[in-house]
N, C-alpha and C positions, 0 to 999 in steps of 0.2 A: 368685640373683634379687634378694635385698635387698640384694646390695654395685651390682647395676649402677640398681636404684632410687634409692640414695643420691647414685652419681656424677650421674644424671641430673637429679635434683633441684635442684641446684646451677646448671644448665647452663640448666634453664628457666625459672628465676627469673632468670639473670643475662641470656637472652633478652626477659625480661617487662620488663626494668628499660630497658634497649637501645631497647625497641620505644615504652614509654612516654615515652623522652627524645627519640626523634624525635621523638614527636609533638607535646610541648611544644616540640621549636624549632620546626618547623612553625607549629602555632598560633599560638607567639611573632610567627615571620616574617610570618604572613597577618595578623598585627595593626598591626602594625611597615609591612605593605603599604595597609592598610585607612586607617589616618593619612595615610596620604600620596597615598591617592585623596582623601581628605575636603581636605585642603590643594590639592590640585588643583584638587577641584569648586569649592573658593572661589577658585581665581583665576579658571576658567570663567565664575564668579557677576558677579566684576568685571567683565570681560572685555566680559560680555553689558549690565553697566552699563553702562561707557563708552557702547556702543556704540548703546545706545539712548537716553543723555541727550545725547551729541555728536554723532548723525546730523548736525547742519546743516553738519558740517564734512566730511561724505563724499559721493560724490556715490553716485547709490542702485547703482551697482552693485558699486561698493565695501560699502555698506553690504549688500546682498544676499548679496553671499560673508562676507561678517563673520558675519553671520546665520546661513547654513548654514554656517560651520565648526564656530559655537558650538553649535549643534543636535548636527550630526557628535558633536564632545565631550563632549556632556551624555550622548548616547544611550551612547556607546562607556564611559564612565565609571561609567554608572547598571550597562550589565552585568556589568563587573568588579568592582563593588562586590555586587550580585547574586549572582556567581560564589562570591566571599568566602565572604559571608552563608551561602550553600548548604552550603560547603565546612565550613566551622568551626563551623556551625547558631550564627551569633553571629546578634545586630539588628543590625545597622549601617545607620546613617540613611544614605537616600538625599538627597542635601539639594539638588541640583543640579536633577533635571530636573523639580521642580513647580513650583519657583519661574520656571524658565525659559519652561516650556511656559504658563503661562499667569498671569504674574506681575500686578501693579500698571500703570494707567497710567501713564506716564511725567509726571513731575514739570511735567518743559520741554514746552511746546508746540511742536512741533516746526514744524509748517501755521503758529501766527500770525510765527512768526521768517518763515521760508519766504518768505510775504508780502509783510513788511517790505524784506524784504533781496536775496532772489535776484536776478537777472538775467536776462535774455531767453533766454540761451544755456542757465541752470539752469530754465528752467520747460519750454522744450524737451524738454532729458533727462531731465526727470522724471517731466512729465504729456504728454511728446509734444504740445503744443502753447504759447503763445505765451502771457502772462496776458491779453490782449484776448479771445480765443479761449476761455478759461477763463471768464473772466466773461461773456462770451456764450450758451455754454454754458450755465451757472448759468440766469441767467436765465429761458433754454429750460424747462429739468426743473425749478424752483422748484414750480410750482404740483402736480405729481405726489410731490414729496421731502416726504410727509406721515407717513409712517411712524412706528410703536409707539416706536421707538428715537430718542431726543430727540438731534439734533446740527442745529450750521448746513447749509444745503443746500451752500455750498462745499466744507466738510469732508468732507460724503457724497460730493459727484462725488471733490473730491482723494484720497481713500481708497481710493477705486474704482479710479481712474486710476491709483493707483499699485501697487495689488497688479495689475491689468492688466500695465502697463508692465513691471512689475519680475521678477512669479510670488514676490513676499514671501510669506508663510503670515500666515492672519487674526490669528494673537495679537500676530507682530510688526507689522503694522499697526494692530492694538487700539494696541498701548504707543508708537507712532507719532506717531499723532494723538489720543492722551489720551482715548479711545474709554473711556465707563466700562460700559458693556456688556461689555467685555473682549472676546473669538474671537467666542462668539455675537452679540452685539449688531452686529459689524461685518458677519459673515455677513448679518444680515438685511438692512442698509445697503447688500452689496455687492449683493444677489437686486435691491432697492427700485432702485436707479439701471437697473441691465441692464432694468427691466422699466418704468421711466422715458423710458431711450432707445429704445428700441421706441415706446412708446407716444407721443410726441413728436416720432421725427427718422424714423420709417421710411420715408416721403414720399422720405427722400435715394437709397432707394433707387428709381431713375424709367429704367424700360426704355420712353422713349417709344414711342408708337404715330403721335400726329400729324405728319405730316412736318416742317413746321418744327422743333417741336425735335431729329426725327430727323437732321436735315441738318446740324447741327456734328457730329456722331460719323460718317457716311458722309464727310463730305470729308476728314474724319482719316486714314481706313482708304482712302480711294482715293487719298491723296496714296504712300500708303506701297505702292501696288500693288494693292490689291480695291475695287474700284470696287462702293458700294451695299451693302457690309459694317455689318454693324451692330453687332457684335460679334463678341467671344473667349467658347469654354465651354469649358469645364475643369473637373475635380474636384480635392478634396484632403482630404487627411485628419486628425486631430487625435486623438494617443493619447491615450487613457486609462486609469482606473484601473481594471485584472481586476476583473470581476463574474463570478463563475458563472452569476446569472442570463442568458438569451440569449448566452450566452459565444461562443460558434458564428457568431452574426448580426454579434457587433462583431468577429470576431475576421478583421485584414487581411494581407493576400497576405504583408507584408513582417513576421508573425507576432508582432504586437502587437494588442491591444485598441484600436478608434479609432472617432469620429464621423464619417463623411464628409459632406461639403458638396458642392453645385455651385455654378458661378459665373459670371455672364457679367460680363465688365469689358470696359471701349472704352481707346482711345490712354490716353487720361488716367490710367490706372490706376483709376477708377473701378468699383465694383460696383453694375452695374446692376442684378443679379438674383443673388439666392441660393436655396439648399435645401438648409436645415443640418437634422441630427440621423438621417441613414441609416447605417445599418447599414454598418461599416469592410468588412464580408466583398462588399457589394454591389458591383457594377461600373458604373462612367461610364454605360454605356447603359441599366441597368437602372435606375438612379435618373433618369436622362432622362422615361422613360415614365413617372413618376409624379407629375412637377414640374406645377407650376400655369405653368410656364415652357411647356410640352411643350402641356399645354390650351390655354392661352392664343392657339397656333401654331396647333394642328389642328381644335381645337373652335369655339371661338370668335371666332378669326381677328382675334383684337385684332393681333397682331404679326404684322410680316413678311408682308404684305401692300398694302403700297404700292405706288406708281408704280416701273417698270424703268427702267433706264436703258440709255442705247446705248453698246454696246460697241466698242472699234475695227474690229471683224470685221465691225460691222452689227448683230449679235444681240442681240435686247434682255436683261438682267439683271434679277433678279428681288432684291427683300430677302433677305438671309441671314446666319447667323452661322457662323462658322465651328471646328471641333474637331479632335484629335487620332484617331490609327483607331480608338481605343477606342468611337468613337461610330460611329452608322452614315451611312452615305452619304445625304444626305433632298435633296430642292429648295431647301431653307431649312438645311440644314448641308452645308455642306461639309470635306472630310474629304480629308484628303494620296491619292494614287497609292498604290495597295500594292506597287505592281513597277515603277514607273515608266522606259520605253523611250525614248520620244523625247525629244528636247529640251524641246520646248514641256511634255509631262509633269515633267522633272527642273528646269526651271527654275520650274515651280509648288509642286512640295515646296517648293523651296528658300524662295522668297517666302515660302508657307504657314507654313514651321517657323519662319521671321523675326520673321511677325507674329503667329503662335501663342505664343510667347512672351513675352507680352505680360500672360498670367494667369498662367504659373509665376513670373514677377515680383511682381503683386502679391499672390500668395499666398503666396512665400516674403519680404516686406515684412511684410504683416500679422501673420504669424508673429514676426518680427524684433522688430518695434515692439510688438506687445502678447504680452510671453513666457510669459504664464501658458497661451496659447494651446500653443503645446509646451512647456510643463513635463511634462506626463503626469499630472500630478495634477487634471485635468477628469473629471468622470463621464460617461457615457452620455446621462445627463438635462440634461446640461449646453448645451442647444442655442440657451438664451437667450444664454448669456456669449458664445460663439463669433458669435451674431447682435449682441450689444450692440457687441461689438469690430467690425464690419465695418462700421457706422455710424459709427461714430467714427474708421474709417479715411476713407470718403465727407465725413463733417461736415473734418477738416483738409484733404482738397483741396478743396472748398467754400468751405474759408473763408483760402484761401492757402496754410497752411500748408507749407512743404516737408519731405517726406520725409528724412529722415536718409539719407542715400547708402550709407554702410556698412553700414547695415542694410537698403538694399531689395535685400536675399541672393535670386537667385533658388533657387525650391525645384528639390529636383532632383526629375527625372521619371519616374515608373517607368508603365513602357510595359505596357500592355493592347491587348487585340485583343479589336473587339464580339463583346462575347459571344451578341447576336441572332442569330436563323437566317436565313441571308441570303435575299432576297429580290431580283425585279425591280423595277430602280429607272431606268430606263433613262431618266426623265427627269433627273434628279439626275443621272447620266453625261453627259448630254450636256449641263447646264450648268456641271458643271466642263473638259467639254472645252472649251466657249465660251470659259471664262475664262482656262483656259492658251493658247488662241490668240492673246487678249488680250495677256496678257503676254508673250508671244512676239514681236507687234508691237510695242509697246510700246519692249521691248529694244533693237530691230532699228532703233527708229525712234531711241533714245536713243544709239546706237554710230554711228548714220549721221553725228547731229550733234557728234561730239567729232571726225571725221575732218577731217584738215588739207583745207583749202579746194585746187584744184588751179591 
């Protein structure tokens, strides 16, 4: 017993010794590893200088992807240093992502260069409109841009405009435009303009009633085939960021968290009428019936109630707007064929889907052009921003402005079916039948005349 205590003794000390030198290389290595994160995190530091004292030489979505790669790195870095820490129970400074996340304003004024220097084509892709445009603007919101947080009233809109535009995150904005409030103070600046433009330009959004000014939007939509059209309705929707709370309420068909909107827009891509902040789980028809758009129709008969006009058939037409099946068939909406048999029905789809696309256009534009819109980082409550941005798509075609082409992306469409219990509607049937006879003549009369003379 004592000769095999003695050999063993030997064995588990020269095990103890073994086990101890791993662990010092180990430690050695996770140190040796630890240095060379911290060397890293300083060129990330760099990195994130350059790129916020030489913005004026990127253009912002260059500088956007600069932005989040060096986030990407700070974050990816701060864990493996983390990781370390954990592992070795060392301190090891984290030295990257405080400074990053909510550093110094920037030295250089980024906005007064801007100013001096850009070009037509850079105030375009920056603030999405033109510097005439810009200073118009200004002007507009001056007298509301009164706000706790002291800046020019240009700097507040340009700020604005550009975490808009771009989907930048507040601090990089903060260090932007030399914001000394830093995240929060720009936060407040960015709340103060959306609730500025509201308060100021929502007048742009104008679903006439009087005929005259109805009567440029109807000769629009009757040049193009619906004669007495007054409008496209449509919904869409805008992810957000998981809330538990109401999780259920936001939570949409295609199993994301979102804000739904509806929208009527005419030819011009304009939005005559919005209803933002419903619930993503809602459907097209259920947020219908609760719109001041929907009242407006049935109660108080402000809209879609004018003079009919005469159809080829004879039959008079009635004001109307027109939707996809998601909505339901009404006298005042019109809504595609669900099975469509005859001619005169399938060549009405067709027209219908032509000119129904008209708001998956500018819904997948306004998206496009102002990207914080789908970034996903909007909240629930965020119904002002998605209404500030729809006015400021309205205020650039108002004021000339042209759309960026590559970016008026249309959204793609996901199909619903009214979820209301159907009902008889048999006048609504028989003013879409009117109208596809319409366009049947129409056709018939437009084939006649391209035939060779005999």
């Amino acid at each position: 017993m004592d000769a095999e205590n003695s050999t063993d003794q030997p064995r588990r000390k020269q095990s103890l010794l073994d086990s101890s030198r791993k662990r010092r290389r180990r430690r050695r290595r996770r140190r040796q590893l630890a240095v060379l994160m911290s060397v890293v995190a300083a060129v990330v530091v760099l990195v994130e200088r350059f790129v916020t004292e030489y913005t004026p030489l990127l253009l912002p979505c260059q500088n956007t992807a600069l932005s989040a790669s060096v986030r990407a790195a700070t974050l990816a870095i701060s864990k493996l240093q983390l990781m370390l820490a954990v592992a070795d129970h060392l301190s090891i400074a984290l030295p990257v992502s405080a400074p990053l996340a909510a550093g110094p304003p920037s030295p250089h004024n980024w906005f007064t260069q801007f100013l001096s220097s850009a070009d037509a084509h850079q105030w375009r892709h920056t603030f999405r409109m033109g510097k005439p445009a810009f200073l118009n603007l200004v002007s507009s919101l001056e007298p509301e841009l009164t706000g706790e947080i002291l800046a020019p009233p240009d700097v507040k809109l340009a700020s604005t405009l550009y975490r808009l535009a771009t989907a930048a995150s507040p601090s990089a904005v903060a260090r932007k435009f030399a914001l000394s409030g830093g995240a929060p103070g720009f936060v407040s600046i960015f709340e103060e303009v959306c609730r500025a433009l509201q308060s100021k330009l929502s007048y742009l959004f104008d679903f006439p009633s009087v005929p005259e000014l109805l009567h440029p939007i109807t000769r629009q939509f009757s040049q193009q085939g619906f004669p007495n059209c007054c409008g496209v309705v449509g919904c869409t929707r805008f992810q957000v960021m998981p809330n538990a709370s109401n999780g259920e309420y936001f939570e949409s068909a295609a199993g994301y968290q979102a804000v739904a909107m509806q929208g009527v827009v005419d030819t011009a891509g304009r939005l005559l009428d919005i209803s933002v902040g419903w619930g993503g789980s809602m459907q097209a028809a259920q947020i219908l019936l609760q719109t001041r758009l929907f009242a407006r129709v049935m109660d108080s008969h402000e809209l879609l109630h004018g003079r009919p006009v005469q159809l080829l058939t004879g039959a008079p037409m009635p004001e109307y707007i027109i939707g996809d099946c998601s909505y339901p068939l009404l006298p005042w909406l019109l809504t595609p064929y669900t099975n469509p048999i005859t001619p005169p029905q399938l060549r009405y789809n067709r027209v219908h889907e032509q000119v129904r696309s008209i708001a998956s256009r500018v819904f997948g534009t306004l998206k496009a052009s102002w990207r914080l819109l789908a970034s996903g980082e909007l909240t629930a409550g965020d119904g002002c921003i998605i209404a500030a941005a729809c006015i400021l798509h309205n205020y650039l075609i108002y004021s000339g402005e042209a759309l960026v082409e590559r970016e008026g992306e249309e959204e793609a469409v996901v199909r619903e079916v009214c979820s209301l219990p159907p009902c008889d509607n048999s006048y609504g049937d028989s003013i879409r039948d009117a109208l596809a006879a319409h366009l049947n003549i129409a056709a018939s009369h437009t084939h006649s005349h391209m035939l060779p003379s005999p």
